[in-house]
C-alpha positions as CSV (number, residue, x, y, z in Angstrom):
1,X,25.6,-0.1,-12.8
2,X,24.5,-1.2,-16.5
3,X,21.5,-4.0,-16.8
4,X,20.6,-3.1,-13.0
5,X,17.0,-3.8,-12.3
6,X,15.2,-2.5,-9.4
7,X,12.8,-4.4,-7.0
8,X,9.4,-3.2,-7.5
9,X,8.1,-0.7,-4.6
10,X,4.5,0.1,-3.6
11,X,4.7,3.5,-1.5
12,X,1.4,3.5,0.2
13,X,0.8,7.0,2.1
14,X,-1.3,6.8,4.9
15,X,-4.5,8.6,5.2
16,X,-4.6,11.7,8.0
17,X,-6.4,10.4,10.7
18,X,-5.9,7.2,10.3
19,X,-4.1,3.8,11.7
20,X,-1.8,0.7,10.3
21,X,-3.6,-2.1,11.0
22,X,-0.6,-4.8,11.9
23,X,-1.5,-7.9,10.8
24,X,-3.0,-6.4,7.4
25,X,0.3,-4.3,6.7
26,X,2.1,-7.6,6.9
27,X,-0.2,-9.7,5.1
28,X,0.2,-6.9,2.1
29,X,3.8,-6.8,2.4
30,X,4.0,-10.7,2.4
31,X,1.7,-10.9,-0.8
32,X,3.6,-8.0,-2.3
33,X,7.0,-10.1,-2.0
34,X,5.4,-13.4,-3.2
35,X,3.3,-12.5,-6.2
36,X,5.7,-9.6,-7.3
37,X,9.0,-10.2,-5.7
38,X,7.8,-6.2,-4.5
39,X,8.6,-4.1,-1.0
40,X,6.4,-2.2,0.3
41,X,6.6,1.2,2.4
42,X,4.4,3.9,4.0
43,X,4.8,7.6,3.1
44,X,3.8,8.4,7.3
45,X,3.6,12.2,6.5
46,X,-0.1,12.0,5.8
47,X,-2.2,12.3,2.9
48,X,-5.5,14.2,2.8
49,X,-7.5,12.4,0.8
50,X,-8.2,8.5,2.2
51,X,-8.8,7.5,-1.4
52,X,-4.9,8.7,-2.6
53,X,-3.5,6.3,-5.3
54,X,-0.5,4.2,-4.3
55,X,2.8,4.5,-6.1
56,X,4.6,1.6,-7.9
57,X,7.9,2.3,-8.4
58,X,10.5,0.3,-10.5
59,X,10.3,-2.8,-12.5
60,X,6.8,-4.4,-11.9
61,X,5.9,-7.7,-14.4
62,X,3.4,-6.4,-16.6
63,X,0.9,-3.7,-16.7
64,X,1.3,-1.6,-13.7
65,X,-2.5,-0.9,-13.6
66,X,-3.0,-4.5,-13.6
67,X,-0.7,-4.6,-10.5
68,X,-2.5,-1.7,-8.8
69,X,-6.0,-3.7,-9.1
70,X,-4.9,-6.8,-7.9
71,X,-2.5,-5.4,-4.8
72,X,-6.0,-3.1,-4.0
73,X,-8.2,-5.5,-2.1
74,X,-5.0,-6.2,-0.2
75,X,-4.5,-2.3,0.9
76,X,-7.7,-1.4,2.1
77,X,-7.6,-3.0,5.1
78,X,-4.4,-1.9,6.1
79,X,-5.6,1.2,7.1
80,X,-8.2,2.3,9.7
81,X,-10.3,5.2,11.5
82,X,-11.6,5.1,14.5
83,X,-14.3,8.0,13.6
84,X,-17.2,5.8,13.6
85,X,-17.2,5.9,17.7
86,X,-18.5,9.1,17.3
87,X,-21.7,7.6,16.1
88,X,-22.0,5.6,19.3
89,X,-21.8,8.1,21.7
C-alpha cells in the first residue's frame, strides 16, 4: 500500500517479577491515544532488567526521544513489585 502510515506503538515489556497495575495501564494507554494518536502493548515474556527502555514503533510526531520522556512519568506506575513485603516481615 503506497503513502500508508502506521499508528505509532509503544511496546512496553514487563519487568520479571513484576505486575500491571490496571488503572495505570489504562491511564497510559488513554494518554498514549490522545496526545499521540499511539497504541500501546506489553511484551508479557519478561524482561530482566526493570529499567528496560520501551520501544516506539512507527510514525511518532516529532523526536521520538522527546516522545519517550514525556510518555515516561506515565509508565512507571504501570508496573509493580510486591518485594518490599519482605521488609515487613
Amino acid at each position: 500500500m503506497s503513502g500508508s502510515v502506521f499508528q505509532p506503538l509503544l511496546i512496553l515489556g514487563v519487568p520479571v517479577g513484576h505486575e500491571v497495575d490496571p488503572q495505570a495501564w489504562g491511564a497510559l494507554q488513554r494518554y498514549a491515544a490522545d496526545k499521540y494518536g499511539a497504541g500501546v502493548v506489553l511484551n508479557v515474556g519478561g524482561t530482566p532488567d526493570a529499567t528496560a527502555r520501551p520501544q516506539l514503533l512507527g510514525n511518532w510526531p516529532g523526536c521520538t526521544d522527546d516522545a519517550l520522556a514525556d510518555l515516561a512519568p506515565h509508565v512507571k506506575p504501570v508496573f509493580f513489585n510486591l518485594d518490599w513485603l519482605e521488609d515487613v516481615a
